[in-house]
N, C-alpha and C positions, 0 to 999 in steps of 0.2 A: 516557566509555566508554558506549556504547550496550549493547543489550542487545533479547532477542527471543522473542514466546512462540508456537510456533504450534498450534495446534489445528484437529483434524478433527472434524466432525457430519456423518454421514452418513445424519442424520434429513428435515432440511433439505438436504444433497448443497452445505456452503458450509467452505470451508477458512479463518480467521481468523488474523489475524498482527498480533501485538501487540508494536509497535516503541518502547522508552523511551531518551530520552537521547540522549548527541551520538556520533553514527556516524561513527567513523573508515572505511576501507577497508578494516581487518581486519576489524571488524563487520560491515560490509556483506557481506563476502566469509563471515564463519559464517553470515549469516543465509540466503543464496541455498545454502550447502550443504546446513541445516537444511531448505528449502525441499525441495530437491531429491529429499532423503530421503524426505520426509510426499507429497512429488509425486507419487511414484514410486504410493503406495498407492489412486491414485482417478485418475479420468481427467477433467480440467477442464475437458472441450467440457461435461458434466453437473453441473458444481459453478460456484457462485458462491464468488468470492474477499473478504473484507473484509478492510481494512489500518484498525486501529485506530493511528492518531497521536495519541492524546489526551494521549500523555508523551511527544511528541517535538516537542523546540522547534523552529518555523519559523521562526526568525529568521537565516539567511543563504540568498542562491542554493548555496549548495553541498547544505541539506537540500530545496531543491527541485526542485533536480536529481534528489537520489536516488530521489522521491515521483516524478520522471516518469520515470527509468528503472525504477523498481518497475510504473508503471503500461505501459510499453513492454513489458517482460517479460513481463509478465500477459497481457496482450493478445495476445502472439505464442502463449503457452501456451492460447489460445482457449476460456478461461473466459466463462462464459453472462455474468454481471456482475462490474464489477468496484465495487467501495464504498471508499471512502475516507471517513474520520471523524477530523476535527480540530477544532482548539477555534476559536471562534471570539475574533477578535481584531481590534481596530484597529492593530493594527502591525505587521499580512502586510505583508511585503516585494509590490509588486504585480509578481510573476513570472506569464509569459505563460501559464503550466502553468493556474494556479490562474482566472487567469480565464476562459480556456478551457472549465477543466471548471466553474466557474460559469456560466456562456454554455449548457452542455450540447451544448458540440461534436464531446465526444466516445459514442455512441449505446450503449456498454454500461458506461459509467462514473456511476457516483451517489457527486455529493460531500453530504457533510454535514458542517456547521460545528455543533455543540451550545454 
């Protein structure tokens, strides 16, 4: 059971979402409504988004998926940057997403592996 925390600073103008555990499609489905909610209060062309993954295990294409339809959403929502934070690992599945955004292909996305 997954699980999600999100928080506004509207010091820095950056909306944080902190994602734990294995993400069914119900989860996925509370968290974009949670989203939606906290969305509503700030306008994303002037806020930076960051998705902490630091408790969310990468270890199938199905949670990589959801990390590239998180970052597909984001993007469409036309946030200045987007950040992503995962741990780093020798045993990333090597999905096209993740080397991608390692590559730096995509021009408003910053990954970080800690």
């Amino acid at each position: 059971m997954g699980s999600h925390l999100i928080q506004i600073n509207p010091y820095d103008k950056r909306m944080s979402i902190k994602i734990e555990g294995l993400f069914s499609e119900h989860d996925w489905t509370e968290l974009l409504q949670s989203y939606k909610d906290n969305r509503s209060l700030i306008s994303p062309q002037s806020y930076n988004i960051e998705l902490d993954c630091l408790s969310f295990p990468l270890q199938s294409d199905y949670q990589w998926h959801l990390l590239e339809r998180c970052y597909n959403f984001f993007n469409s929502e036309s946030f200045q940057q987007i950040s992503f934070i995962t741990n780093q690992s020798k045993q990333h599945i090597d999905h096209s997403f993740r080397h991608a955004a390692l590559n730096e292909q995509f021009a408003n996305l910053q990954w970080r592996e800690v």
